[in-house]
C-alpha positions, 0 to 999 in steps of 0.5 A: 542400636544403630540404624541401617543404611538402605535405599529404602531409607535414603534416596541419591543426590546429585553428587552421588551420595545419599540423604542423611550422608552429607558430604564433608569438607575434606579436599579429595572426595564427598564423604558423609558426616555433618548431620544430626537429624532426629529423623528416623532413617538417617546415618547420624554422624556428629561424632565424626564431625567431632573427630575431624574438628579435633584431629584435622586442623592441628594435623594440617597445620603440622603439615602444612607449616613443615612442608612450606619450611622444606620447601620453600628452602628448595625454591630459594637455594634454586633461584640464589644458589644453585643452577639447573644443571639437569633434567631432575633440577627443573622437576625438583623446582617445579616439585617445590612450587607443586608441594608449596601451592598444594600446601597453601590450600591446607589452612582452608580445609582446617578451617572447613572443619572446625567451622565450616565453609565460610569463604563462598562459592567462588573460592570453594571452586578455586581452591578446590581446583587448584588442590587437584592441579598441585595434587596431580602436577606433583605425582606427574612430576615424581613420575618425572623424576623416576624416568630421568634416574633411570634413564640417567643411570642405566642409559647413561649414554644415551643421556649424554646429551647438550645441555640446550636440549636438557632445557628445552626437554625438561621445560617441555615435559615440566609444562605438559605436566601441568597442562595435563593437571589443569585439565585433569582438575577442570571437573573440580573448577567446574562441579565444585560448590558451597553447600550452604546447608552443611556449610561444606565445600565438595564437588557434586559430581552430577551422578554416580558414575561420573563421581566413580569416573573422578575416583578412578581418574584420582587413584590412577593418576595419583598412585598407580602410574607414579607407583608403576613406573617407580617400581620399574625404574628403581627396580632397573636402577637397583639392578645396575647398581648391583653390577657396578664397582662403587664404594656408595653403591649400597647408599644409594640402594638405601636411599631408593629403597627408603624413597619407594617405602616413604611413597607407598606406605604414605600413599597405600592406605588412603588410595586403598580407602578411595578404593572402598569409597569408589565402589560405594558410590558405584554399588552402595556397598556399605549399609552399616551405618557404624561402619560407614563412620569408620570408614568415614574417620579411615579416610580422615587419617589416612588422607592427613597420612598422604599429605605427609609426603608434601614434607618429606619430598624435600628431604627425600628429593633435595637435600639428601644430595651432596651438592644440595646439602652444600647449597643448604650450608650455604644458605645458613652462613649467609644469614647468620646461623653458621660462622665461617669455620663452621662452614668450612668444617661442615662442607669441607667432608662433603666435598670428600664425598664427592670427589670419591663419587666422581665416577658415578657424577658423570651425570649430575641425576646420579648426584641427586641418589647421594652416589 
C-alpha cells in the first residue's frame, strides 16, 4: 500500500519541497526522486530514479548531438557564407549560439542522472545559470523574430528602413535580449548547490514562495509571452497573406502553421506540467505519493520533449529559406559532398524559386517564410 504524502509526515525544507521528497537532477526545477528510506512516512522513489537513469542520458544525447549538428551549420554559413542582411539574420545567429550554449549543458544533467553530481558546487552554480540565460535568450529571441515577421510583412513600409539602422536595431535588442536572461538567470547562479547527500545539483530557493515566484517567472517568460506574441504576429501575418496575389502564399501559411505547431506541441506539456508542480509547491496539492512518482517521470518526458525544439529551431528558422538552402549547398560542395554539377542541379530550381517570389523579397524577412 503506498504511503501517503501529509505534513504530518514530512516537514519543508529550505527549497520548498519536503522530507523524503528530495530533488532531482533534472535542470528546470527541484522535484522529488532520489530516496530509498526504510523510514516510515516517506515517499519511496528509486523506481523513478530508475527511469531517468535509462530514459535521460540517451534521450539527451540524441538531443544534444542533433541540435549541435543543426546548429552549428547555422553559425558557419553566417560567418563564411552569408551576410546579415536583416534584423531576422542577427536573431537567427544569436538563436544558434543561444541553442549551442543551452545544448552544451545537456551532457551534464545526462550525466547527473546516471551518476549524479560529481563535478562540485562551482560548476553546479555555473552550468545551472548558464542553462537559464540560453533557455531564456532563446525564447526572447523566438519573440524576436515573430515581431520582425510581422512588422516585415504587414508593415512593410514602415520597414523600409537603412541598412545602418537594421544593425544598430537588431544589435540593440539582441543585447538587451541577454542582458535580460542574465538577470533573469541570477537566482539560478546565486541558490544553485550540490546536494552532497543526493549527489544532486538543484536550486534551493530559500522558501516556497520565492520557488512559486521562479516557476511563475519560467513558464512566463518561457512560454506565455513567445506564445502570445506568435499567435499575434503569424495570426496578422496569415491574415495579410490571405489578401495577397501570390503563387507561395499557401506555403508560407504551411510553414507559420507548422512553425506555431512545433512551439506548442513541444512546449505545452512540460509548462503545463510546471503549472502542476508550481501550485504544489504553493499549496502541497499532491498527497498521493503514486501520484506524485507519476508526475515525477510527466515532467521527465515532457521537459526531454521541450528540449526537442533546440533541433528543430534550425530547420524551422534557417534552412526552410531558399537563400539559406543555398548557402547550405554551398557549404557541402566546398567540402567535398557534392560535385559541381550537383551543385549546379540543385541550386539552379532554387534560384527559380526566388526569381518567382521577387514580389514578395521586397524585404529579405519574407525570404526567411520560404515566400
Amino acid at each position: 500500500m503506498e504511503e501517503k504524502r501529509t505534513p504530518d509526515m514530512a516537514s519543508t525544507t529550505a527549497d520548498g519541497s519536503y522530507e523524503g521528497f528530495p530533488s532531482a537532477s533534472i535542470p528546470d526545477y527541484n522535484y522529488a526522486y532520489d530516496y530509498d528510506s526504510e523510514s516510515s512516512g516517506m515517499c519511496r522513489k528509486s523506481d523513478v530514479r530508475q527511469f531517468a537513469q535509462h530514459f535521460t542520458p540517451p534521450f539527451y544525447t540524441i538531443v544534444f548531438l542533433l541540435g549541435f549538428v543543426g546548429n552549428i551549420l547555422v553559425v558557419v554559413i553566417y560567418a563564411f557564407y552569408k551576410r546579415l542582411r536583416n534584423m531576422t539574420d542577427v536573431y537567427l545567429l544569436n538563436l544558434a549560439i543561444a541553442d549551442l550554449l543551452f545544448l552544451c549543458t545537456l551532457p551534464f544533467w545526462a550525466l547527473e542522472a546516471k551518476f549524479g553530481w560529481i563535478f562540485g558546487n562551482i560548476l553546479c552554480k555555473t552550468v545551472r545559470g548558464f542553462y537559464k540565460i540560453n533557455f531564456f535568450s532563446c525564447m526572447l529571441l523566438l519573440t524576436c523574430i515573430s515581431i520582425d515577421r510581422y512588422i516585415a510583412i504587414v508593415k512593410a513600409i514602415k520597414a523600409r528602413v537603412s541598412k545602418q539602422k537594421i544593425f544598430l536595431h537588431s544589435k540593440l535588442i539582441s543585447l538587451v535580449v541577454w542582458v535580460t536572461a542574465i538577470l533573469l538567470s541570477l537566482p539560478d547562479f546565486h541558490y544553485s548547490s550540490k546536494n552532497e547527500s543526493q549527489q544532486s545539483c538543484s536550486t534551493n530557493y530559500p522558501g516556497s514562495i520565492l520557488k512559486v515566484a521562479g516557476l511563475a517567472v519560467q513558464i512566463t517568460v518561457g512560454f506565455f509571452l513567445p506564445f502570445a506574441v506568435m499567435l499575434f504576429c503569424y495570426s496578422t501575418i496569415i491574415w495579410k497573406l490571405l489578401q495577397a496575389k501570390s503563387f507561395q502564399k499557401h506555403r508560407a501559411i504551411k510553414l507559420i502553421g507548422t512553425v506555431v505547431s512545433v512551439f506548442v506541441l513541444s512546449q505545452l506539456p512540460y509548462n503545463s506540467m510546471m503549472i502542476v508542480k508550481a501550485m504544489d509547491a504553493a499549496n502541497m496539492t499532491i498527497t498521493d505519493c503514486g501520484t506524485l512518482k507519476n508526475v515525477d517521470i510527466a515532467t521527465q518526458i515532457t521537459q526531454s520533449i521541450a528540449f526537442l525544439h533546440s533541433c528543430l529551431n534550425p530547420f524551422l528558422y534557417a534552412f526552410l529559406g531558399v537563400r539559406f538552402r543555398q548557402d547550405l549547398l554551398r557549404i557541402m560542395k566546398d567540402i567535398g559532398c557534392m560535385g559541381q554539377r550537383h551543385f549546379r542541379g540543385a541550386s539552379r530550381p532554387q534560384q527559380t524559386i526566388w526569381k518567382r517570389s521577387s514580389v514578395h523579397s521586397e524585404t529579405d524577412t519574407t525570404g526567411t517564410l520560404s515566400l
